[in-house]
Biopython code that builds the backbone (N, CA, C, O; Angstrom):
import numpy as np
from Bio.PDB.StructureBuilder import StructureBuilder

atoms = [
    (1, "UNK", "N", (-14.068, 74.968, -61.787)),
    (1, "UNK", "CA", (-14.610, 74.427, -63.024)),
    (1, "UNK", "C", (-13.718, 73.338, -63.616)),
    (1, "UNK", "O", (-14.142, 72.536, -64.448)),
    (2, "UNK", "N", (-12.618, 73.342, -63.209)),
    (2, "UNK", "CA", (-11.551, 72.231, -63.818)),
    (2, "UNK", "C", (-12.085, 71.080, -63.319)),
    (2, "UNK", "O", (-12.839, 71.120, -62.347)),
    (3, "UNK", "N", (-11.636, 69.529, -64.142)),
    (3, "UNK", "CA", (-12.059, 68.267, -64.053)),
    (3, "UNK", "C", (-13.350, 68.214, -63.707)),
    (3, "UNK", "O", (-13.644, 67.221, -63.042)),
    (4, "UNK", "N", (-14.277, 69.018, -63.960)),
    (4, "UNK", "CA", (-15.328, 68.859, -63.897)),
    (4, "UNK", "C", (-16.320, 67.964, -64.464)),
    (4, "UNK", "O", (-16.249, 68.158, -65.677)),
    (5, "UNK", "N", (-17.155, 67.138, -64.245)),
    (5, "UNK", "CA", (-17.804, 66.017, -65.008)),
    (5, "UNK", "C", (-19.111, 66.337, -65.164)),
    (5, "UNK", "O", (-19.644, 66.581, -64.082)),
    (6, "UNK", "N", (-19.970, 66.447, -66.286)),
    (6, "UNK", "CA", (-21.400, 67.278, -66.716)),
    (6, "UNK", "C", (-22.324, 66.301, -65.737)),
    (6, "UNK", "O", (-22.313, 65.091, -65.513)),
    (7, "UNK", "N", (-22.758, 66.900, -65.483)),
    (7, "UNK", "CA", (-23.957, 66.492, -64.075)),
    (7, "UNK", "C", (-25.745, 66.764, -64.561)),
    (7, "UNK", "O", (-26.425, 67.577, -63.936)),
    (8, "UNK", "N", (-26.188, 66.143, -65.468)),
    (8, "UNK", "CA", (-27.157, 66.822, -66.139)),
    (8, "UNK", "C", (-28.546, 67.219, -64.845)),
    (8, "UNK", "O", (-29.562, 67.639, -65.398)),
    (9, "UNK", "N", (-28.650, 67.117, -63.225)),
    (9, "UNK", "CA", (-29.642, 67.196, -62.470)),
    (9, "UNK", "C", (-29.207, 68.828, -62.246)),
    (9, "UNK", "O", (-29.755, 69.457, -61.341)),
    (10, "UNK", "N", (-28.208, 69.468, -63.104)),
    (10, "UNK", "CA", (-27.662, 71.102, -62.242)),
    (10, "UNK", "C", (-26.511, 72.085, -63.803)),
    (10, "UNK", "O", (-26.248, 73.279, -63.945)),
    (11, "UNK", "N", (-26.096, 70.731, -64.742)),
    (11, "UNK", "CA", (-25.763, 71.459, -65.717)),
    (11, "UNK", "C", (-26.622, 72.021, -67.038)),
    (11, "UNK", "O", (-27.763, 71.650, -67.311)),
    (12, "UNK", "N", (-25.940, 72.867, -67.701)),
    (12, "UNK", "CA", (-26.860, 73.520, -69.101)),
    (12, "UNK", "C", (-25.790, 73.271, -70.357)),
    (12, "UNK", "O", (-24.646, 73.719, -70.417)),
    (13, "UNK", "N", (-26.241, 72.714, -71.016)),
    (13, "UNK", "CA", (-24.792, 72.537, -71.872)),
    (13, "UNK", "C", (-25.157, 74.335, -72.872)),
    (13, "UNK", "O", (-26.108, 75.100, -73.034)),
    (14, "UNK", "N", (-23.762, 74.236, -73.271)),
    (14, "UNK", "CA", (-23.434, 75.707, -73.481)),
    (14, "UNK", "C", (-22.036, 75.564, -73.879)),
    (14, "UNK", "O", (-21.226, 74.764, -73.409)),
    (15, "UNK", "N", (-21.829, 76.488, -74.860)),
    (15, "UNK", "CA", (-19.923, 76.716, -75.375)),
    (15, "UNK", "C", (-19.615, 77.369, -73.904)),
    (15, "UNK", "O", (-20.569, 77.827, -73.276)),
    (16, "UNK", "N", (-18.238, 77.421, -73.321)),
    (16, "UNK", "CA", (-17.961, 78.054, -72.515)),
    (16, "UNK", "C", (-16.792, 78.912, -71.918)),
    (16, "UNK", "O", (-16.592, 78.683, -70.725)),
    (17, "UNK", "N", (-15.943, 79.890, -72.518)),
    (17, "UNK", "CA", (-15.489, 80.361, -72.007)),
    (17, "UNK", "C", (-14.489, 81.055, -70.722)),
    (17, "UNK", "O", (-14.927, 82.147, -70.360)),
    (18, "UNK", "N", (-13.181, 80.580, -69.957)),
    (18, "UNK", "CA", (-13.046, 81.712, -68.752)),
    (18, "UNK", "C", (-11.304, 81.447, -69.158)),
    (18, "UNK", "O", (-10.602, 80.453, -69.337)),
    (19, "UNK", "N", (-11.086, 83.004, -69.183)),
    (19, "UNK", "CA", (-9.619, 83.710, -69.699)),
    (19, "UNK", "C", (-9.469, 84.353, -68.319)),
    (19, "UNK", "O", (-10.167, 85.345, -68.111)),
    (20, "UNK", "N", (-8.833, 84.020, -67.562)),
    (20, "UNK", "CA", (-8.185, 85.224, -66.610)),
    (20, "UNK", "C", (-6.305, 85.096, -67.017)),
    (20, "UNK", "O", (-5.643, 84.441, -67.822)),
    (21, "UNK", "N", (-6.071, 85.892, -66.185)),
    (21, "UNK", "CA", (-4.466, 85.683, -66.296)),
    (21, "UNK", "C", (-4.055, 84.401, -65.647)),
    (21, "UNK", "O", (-2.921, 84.036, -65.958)),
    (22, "UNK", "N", (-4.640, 83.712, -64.904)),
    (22, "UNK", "CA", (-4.013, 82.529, -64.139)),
    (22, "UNK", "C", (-4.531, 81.366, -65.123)),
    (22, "UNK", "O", (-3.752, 80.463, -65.428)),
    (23, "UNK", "N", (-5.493, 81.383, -65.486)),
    (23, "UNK", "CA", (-6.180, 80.321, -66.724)),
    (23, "UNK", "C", (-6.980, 80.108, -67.860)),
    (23, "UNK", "O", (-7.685, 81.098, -68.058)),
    (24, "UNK", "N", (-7.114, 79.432, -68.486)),
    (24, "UNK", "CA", (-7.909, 79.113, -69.597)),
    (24, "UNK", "C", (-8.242, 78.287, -69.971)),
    (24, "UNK", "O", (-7.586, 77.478, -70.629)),
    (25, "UNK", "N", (-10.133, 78.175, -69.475)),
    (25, "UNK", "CA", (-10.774, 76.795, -68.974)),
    (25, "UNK", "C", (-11.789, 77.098, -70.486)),
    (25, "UNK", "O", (-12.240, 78.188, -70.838)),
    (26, "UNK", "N", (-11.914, 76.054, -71.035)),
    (26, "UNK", "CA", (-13.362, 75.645, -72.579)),
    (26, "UNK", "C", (-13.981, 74.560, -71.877)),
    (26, "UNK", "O", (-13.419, 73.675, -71.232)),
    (27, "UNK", "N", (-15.342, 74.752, -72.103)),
    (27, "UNK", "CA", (-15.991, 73.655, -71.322)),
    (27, "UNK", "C", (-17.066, 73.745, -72.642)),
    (27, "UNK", "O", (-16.930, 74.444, -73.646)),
    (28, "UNK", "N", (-18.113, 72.867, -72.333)),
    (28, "UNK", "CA", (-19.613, 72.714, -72.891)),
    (28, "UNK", "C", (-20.868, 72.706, -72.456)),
    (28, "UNK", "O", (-21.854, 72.648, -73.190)),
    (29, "UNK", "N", (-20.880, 72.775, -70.974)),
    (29, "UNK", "CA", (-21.658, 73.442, -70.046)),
    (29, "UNK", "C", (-21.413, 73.694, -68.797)),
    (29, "UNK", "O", (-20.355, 73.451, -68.216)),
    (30, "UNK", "N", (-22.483, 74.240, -68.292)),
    (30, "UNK", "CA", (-21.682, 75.261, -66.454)),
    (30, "UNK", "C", (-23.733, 74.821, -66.322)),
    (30, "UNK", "O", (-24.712, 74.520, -67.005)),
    (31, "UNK", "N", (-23.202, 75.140, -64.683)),
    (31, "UNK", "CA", (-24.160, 75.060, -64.142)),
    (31, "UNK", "C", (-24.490, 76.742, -63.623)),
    (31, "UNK", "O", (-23.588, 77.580, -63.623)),
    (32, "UNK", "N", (-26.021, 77.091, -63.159)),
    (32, "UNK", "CA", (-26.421, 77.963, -62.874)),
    (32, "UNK", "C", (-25.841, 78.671, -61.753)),
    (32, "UNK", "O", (-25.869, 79.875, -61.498)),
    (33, "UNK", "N", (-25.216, 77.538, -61.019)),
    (33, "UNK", "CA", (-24.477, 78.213, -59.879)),
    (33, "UNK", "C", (-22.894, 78.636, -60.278)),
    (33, "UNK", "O", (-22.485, 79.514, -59.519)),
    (34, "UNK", "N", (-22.226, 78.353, -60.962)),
    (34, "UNK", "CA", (-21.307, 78.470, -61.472)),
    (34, "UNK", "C", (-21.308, 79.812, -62.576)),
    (34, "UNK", "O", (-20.348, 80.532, -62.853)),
    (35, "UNK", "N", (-22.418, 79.872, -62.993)),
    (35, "UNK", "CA", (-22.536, 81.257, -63.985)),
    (35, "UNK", "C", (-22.609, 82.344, -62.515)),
    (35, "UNK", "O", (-21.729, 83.199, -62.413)),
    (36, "UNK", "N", (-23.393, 82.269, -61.732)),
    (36, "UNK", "CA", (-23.454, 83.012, -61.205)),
    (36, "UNK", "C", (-21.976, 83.419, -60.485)),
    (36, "UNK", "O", (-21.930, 84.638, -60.655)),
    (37, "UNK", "N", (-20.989, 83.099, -59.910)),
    (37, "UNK", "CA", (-19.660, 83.696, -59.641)),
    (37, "UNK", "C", (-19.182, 83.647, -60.676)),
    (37, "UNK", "O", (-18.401, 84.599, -60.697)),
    (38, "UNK", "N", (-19.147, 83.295, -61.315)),
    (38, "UNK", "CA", (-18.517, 84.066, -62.517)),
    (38, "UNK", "C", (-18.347, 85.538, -62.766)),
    (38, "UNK", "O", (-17.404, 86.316, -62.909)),
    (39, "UNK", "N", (-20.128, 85.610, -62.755)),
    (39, "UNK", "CA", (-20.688, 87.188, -62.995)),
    (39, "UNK", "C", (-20.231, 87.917, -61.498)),
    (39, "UNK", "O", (-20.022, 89.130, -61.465)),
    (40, "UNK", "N", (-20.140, 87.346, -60.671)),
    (40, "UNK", "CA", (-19.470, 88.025, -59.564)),
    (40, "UNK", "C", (-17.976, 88.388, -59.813)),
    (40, "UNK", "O", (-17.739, 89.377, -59.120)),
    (41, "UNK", "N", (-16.961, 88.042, -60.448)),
    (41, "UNK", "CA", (-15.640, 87.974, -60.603)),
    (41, "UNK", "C", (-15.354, 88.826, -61.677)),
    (41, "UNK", "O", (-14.157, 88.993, -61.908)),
    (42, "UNK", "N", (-16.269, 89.479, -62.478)),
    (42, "UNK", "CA", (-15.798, 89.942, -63.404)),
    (42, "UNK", "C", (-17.105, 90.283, -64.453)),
    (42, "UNK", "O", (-18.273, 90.055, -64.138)),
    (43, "UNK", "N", (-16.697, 90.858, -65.727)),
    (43, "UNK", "CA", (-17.468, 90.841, -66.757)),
    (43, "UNK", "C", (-17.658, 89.850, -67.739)),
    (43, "UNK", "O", (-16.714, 89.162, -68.128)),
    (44, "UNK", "N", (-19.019, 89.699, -68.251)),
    (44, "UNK", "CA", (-19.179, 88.320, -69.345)),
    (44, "UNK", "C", (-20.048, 88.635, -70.171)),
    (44, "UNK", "O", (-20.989, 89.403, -69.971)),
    (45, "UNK", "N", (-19.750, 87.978, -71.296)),
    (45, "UNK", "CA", (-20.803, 88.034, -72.382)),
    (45, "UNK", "C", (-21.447, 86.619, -72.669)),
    (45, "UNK", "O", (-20.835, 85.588, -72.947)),
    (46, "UNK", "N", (-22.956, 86.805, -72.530)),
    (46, "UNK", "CA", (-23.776, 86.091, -72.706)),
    (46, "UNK", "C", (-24.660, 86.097, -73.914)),
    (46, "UNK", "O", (-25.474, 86.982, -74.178)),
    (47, "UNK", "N", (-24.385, 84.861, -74.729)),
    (47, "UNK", "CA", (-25.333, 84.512, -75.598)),
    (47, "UNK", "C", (-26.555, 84.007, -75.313)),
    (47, "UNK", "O", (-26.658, 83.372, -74.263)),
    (48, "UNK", "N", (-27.518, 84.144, -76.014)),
    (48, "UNK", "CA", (-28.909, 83.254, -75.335)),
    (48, "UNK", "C", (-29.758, 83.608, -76.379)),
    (48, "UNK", "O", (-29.733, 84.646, -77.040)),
    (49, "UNK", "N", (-30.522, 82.642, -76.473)),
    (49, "UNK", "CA", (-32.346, 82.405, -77.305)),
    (49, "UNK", "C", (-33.133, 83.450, -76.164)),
    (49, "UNK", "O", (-32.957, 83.410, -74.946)),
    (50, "UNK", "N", (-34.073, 84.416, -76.928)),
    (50, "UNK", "CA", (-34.703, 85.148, -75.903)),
    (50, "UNK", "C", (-36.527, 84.356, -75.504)),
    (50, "UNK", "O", (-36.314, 83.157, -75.681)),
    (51, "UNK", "N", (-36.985, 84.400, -75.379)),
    (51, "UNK", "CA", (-38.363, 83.971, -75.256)),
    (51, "UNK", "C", (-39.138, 83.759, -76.615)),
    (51, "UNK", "O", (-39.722, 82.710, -76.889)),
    (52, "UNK", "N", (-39.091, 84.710, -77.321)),
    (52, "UNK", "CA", (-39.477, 84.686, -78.573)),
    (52, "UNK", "C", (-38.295, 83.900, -79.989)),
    (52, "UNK", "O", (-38.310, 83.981, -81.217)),
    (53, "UNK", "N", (-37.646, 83.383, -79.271)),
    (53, "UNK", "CA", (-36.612, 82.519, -80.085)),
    (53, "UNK", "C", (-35.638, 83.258, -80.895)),
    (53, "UNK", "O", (-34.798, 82.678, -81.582)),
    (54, "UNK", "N", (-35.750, 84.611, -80.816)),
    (54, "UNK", "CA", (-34.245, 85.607, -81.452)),
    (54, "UNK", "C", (-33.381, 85.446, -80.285)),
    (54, "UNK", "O", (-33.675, 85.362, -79.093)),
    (55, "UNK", "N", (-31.855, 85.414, -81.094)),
    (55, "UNK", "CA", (-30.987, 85.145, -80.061)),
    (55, "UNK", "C", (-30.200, 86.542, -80.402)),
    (55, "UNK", "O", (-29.906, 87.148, -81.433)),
    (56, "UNK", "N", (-29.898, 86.855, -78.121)),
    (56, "UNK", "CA", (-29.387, 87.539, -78.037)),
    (56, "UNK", "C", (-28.440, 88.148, -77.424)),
    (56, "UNK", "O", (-27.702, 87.201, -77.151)),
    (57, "UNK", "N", (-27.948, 89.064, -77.017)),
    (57, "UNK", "CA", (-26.377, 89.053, -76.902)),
    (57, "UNK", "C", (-26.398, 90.055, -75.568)),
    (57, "UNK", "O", (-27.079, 91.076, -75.673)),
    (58, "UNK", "N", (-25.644, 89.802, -74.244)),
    (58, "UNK", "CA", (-26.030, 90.304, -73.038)),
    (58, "UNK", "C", (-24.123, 90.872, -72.521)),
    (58, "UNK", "O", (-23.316, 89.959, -72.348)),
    (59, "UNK", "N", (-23.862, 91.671, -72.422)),
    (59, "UNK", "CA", (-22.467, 92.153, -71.630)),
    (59, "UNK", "C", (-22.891, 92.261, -70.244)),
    (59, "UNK", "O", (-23.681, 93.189, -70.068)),
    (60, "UNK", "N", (-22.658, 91.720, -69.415)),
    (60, "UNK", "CA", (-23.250, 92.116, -67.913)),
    (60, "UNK", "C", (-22.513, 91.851, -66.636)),
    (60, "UNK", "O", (-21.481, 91.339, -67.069)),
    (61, "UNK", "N", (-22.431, 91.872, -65.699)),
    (61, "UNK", "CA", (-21.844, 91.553, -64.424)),
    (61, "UNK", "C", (-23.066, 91.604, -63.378)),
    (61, "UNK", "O", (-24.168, 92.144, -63.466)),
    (62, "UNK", "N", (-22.370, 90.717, -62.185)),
    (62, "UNK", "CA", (-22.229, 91.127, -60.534)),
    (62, "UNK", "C", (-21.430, 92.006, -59.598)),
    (62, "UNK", "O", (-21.530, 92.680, -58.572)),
    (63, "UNK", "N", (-20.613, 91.631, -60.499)),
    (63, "UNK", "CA", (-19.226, 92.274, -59.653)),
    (63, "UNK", "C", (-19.923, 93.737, -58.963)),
    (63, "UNK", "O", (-20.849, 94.354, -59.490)),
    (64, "UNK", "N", (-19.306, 94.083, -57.790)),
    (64, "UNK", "CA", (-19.399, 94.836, -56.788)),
    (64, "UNK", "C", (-19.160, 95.853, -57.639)),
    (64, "UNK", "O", (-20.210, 96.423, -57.936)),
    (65, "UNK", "N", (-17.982, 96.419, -58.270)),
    (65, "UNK", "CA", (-17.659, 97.573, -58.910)),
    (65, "UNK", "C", (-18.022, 97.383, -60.568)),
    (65, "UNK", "O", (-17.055, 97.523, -61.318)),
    (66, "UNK", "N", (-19.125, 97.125, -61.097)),
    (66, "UNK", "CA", (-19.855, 97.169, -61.934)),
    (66, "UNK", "C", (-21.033, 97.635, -61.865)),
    (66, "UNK", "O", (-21.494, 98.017, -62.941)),
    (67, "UNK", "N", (-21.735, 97.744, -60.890)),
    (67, "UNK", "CA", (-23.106, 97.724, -60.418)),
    (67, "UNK", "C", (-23.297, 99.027, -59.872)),
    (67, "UNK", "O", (-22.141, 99.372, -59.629)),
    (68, "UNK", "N", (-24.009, 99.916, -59.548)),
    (68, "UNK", "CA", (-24.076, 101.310, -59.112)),
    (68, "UNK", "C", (-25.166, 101.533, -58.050)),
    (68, "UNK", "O", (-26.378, 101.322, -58.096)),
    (69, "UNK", "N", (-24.412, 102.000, -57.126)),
    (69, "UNK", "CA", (-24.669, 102.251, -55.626)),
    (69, "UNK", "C", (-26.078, 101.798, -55.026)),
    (69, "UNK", "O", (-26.257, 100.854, -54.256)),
    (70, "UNK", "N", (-26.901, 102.543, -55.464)),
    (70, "UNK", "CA", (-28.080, 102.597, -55.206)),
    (70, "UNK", "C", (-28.624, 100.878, -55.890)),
    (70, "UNK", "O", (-29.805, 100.614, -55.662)),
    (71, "UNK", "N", (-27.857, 99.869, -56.621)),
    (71, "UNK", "CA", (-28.715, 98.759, -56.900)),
    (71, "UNK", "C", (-28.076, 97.491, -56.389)),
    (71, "UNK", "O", (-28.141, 96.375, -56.905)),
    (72, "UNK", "N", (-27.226, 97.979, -54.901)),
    (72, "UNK", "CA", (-26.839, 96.689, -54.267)),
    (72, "UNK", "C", (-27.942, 95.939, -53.650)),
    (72, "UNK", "O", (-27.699, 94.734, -53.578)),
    (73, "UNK", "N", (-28.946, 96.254, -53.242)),
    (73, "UNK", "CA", (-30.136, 95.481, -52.369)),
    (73, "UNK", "C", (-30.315, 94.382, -53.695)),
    (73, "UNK", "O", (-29.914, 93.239, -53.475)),
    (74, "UNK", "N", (-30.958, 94.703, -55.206)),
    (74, "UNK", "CA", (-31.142, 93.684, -56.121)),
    (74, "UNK", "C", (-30.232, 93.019, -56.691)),
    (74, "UNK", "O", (-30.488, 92.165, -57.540)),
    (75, "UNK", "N", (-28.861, 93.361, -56.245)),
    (75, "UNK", "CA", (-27.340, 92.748, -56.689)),
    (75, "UNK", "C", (-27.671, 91.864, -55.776)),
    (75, "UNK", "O", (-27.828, 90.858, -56.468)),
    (76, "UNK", "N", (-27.906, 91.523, -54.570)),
    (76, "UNK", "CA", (-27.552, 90.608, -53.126)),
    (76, "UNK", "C", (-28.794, 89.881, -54.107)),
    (76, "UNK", "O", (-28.386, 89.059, -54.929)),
    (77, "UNK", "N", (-30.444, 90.174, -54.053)),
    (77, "UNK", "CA", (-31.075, 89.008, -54.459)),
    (77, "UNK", "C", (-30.719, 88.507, -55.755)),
    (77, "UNK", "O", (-30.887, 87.289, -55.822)),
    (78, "UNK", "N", (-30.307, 89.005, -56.752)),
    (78, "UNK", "CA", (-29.792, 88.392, -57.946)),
    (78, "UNK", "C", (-29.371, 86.967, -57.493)),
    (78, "UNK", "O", (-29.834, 86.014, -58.120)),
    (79, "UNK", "N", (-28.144, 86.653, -55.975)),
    (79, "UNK", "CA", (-27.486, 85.542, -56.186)),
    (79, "UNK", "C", (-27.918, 84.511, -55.899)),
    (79, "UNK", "O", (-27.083, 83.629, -56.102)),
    (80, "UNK", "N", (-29.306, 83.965, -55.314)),
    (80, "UNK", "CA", (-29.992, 83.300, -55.484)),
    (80, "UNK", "C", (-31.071, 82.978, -56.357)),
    (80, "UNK", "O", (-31.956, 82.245, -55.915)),
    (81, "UNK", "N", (-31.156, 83.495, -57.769)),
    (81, "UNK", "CA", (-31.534, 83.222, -59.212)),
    (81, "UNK", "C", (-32.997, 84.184, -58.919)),
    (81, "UNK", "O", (-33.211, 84.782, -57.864)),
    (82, "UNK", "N", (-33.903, 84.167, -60.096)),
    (82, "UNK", "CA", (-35.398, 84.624, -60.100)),
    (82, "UNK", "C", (-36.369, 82.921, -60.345)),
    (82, "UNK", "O", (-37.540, 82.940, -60.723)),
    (83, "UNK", "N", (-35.957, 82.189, -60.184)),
    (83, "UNK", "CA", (-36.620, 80.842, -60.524)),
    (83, "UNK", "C", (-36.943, 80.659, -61.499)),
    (83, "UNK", "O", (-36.989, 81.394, -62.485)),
    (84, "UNK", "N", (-37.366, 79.059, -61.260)),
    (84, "UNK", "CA", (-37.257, 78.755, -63.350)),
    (84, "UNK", "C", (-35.874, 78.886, -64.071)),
    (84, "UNK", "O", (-35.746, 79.095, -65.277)),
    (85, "UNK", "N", (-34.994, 78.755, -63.291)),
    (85, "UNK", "CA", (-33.296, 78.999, -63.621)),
    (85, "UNK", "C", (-32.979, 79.914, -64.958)),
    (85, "UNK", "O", (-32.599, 79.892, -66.128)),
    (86, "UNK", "N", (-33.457, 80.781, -63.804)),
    (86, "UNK", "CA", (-33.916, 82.659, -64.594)),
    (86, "UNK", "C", (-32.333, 83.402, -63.717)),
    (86, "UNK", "O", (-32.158, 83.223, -62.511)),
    (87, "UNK", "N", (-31.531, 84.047, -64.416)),
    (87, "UNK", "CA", (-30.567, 84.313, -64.062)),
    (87, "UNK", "C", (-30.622, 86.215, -64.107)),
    (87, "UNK", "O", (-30.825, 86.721, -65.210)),
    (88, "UNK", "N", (-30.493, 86.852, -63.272)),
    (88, "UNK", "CA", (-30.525, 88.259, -63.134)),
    (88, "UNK", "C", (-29.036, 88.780, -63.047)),
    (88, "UNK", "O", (-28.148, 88.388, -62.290)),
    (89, "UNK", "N", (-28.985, 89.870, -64.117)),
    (89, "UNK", "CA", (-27.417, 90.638, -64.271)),
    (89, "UNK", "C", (-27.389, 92.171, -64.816)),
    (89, "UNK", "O", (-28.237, 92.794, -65.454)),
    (90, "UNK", "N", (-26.148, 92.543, -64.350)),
    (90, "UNK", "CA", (-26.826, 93.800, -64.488)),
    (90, "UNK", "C", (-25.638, 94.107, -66.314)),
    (90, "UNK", "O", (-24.531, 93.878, -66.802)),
    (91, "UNK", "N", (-26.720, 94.633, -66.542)),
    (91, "UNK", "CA", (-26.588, 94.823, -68.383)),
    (91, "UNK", "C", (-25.638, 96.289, -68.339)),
    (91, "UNK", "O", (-26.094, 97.418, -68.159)),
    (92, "UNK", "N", (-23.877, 95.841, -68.605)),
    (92, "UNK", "CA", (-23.782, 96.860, -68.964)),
    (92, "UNK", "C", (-23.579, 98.093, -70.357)),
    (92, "UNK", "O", (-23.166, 99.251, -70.414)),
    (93, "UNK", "N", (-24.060, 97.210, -71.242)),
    (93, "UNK", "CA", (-24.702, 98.197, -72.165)),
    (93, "UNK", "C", (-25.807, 99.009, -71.678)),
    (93, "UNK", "O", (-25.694, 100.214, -71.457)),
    (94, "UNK", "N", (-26.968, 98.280, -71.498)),
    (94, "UNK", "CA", (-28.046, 98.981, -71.306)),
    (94, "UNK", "C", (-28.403, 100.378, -69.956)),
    (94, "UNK", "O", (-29.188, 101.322, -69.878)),
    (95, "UNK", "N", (-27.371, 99.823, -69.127)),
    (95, "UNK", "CA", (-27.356, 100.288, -67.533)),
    (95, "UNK", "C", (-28.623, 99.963, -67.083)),
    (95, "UNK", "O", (-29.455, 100.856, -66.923)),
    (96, "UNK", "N", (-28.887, 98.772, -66.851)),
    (96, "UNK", "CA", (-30.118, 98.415, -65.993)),
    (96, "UNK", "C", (-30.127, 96.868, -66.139)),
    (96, "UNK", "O", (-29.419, 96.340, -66.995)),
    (97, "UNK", "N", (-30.640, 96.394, -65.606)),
    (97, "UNK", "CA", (-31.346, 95.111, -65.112)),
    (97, "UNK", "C", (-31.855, 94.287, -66.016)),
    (97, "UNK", "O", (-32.977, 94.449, -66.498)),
    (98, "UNK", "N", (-30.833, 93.044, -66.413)),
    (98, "UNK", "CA", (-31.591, 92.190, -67.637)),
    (98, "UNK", "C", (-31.213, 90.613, -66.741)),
    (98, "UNK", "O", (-30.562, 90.350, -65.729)),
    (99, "UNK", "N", (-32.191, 89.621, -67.959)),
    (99, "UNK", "CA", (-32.218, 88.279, -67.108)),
    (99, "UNK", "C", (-32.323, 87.241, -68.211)),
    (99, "UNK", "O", (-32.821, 87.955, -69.082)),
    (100, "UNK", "N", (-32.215, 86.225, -68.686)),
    (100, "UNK", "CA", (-31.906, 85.116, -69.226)),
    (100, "UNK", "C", (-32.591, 83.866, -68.373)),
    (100, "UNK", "O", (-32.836, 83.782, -67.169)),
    (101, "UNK", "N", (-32.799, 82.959, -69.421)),
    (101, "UNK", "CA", (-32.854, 81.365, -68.776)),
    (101, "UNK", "C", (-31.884, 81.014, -68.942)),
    (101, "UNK", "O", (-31.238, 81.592, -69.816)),
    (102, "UNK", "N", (-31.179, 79.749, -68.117)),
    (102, "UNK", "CA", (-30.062, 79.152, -68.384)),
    (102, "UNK", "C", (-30.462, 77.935, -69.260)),
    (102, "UNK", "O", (-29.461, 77.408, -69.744)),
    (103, "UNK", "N", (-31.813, 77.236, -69.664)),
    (103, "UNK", "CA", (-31.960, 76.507, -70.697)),
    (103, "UNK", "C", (-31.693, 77.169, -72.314)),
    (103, "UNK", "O", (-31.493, 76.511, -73.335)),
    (104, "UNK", "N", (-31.765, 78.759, -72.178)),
    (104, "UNK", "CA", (-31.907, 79.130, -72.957)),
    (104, "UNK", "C", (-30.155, 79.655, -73.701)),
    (104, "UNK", "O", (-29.911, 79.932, -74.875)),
    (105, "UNK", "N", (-29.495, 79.644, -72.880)),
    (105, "UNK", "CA", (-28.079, 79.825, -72.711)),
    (105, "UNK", "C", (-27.348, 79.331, -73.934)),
    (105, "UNK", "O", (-27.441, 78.121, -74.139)),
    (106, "UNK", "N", (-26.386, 80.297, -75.088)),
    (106, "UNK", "CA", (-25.632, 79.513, -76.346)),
    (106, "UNK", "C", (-24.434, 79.931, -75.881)),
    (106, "UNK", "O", (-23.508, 79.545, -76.594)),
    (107, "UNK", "N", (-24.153, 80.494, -75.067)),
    (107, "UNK", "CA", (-22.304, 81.003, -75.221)),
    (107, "UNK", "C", (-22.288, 81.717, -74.312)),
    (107, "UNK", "O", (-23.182, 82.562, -74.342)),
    (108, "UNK", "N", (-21.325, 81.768, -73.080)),
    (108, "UNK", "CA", (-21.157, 82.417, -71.575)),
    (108, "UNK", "C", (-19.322, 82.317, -71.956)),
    (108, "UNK", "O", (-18.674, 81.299, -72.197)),
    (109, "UNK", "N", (-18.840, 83.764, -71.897)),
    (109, "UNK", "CA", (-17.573, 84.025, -71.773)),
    (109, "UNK", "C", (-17.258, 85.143, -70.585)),
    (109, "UNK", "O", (-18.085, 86.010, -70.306)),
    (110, "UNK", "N", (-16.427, 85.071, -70.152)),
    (110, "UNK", "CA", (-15.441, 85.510, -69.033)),
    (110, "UNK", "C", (-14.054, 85.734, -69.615)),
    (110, "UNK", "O", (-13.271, 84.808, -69.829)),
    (111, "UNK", "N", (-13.828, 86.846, -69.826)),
    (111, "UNK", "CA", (-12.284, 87.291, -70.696)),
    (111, "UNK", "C", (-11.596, 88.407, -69.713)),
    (111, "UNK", "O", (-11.549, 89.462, -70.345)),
    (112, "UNK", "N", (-11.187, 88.525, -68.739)),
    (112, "UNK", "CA", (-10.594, 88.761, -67.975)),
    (112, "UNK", "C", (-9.459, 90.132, -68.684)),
    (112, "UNK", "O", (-9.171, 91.257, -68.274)),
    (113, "UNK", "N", (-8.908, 89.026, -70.376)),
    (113, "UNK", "CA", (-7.795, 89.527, -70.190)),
    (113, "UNK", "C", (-7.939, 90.833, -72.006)),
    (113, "UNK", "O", (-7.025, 91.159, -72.763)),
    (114, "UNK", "N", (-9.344, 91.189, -72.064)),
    (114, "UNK", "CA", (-9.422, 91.517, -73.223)),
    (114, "UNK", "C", (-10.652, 92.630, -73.007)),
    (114, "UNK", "O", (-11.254, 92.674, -74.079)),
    (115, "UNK", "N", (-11.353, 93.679, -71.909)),
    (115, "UNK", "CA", (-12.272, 94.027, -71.628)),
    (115, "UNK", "C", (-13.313, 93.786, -72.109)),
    (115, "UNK", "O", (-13.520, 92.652, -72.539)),
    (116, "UNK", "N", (-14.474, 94.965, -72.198)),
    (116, "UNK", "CA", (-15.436, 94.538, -72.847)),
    (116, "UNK", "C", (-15.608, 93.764, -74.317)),
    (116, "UNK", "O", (-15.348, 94.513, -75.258)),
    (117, "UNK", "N", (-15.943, 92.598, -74.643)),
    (117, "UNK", "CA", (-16.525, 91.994, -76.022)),
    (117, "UNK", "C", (-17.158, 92.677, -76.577)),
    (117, "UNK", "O", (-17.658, 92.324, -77.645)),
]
sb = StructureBuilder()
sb.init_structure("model")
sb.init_model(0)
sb.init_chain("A")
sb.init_seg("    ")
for serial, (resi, resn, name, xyz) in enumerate(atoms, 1):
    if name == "N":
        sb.init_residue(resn, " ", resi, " ")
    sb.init_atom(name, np.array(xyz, "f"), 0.0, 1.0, " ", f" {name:<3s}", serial, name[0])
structure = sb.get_structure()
């Protein structure tokens, strides 16, 4: 994500977030492919406008050891999106399966160094 230059044919502008112990990157948008390892690397909190225009607030991952046994088959299709740059994650508040647009996207954090938000 460093020196990165906004590419508007693949970016979403968005506040942006990523704290690990090795760095601490602020950006103003990520692209869909880029959210997606993210959510592989760890836990994130996602802001977003829902369909009906309330905005709302998502804790979720990819990560391998977030996800529970039986829902690796829809973890693997998650990483190629649901289309319509429809993003699938697994909600861990809810314990199940939630999804977002990335047009719809206000705030994507990755805090590495502070657990759950």
């Amino acid at each position: 994500l460093e020196n990165k230059v906004f590419d508007p044919r693949t970016d979403y502008q968005a506040e942006v977030e990523i704290i690990t112990d090795e760095i601490f990157y602020k950006s103003y948008f990520i692209s869909q492919e880029e959210t997606v390892l993210e959510l592989l690397n760890g836990v994130c909190t996602i802001e977003y406008f829902q369909i009906d225009g309330n905005a709302d607030r998502l804790v979720c991952s990819l990560s391998v050891t977030n996800i529970p046994q039986g829902q690796q088959d829809t973890r693997f299709a998650a990483f190629s999106g649901l289309g319509q740059n429809r993003v699938l994650v697994w909600n861990l508040i809810k314990k199940k399966w939630s999804s977002f647009y990335m047009k719809n996207l206000i705030r994507f954090v990755r805090d590495d160094t502070s657990g759950i938000q």
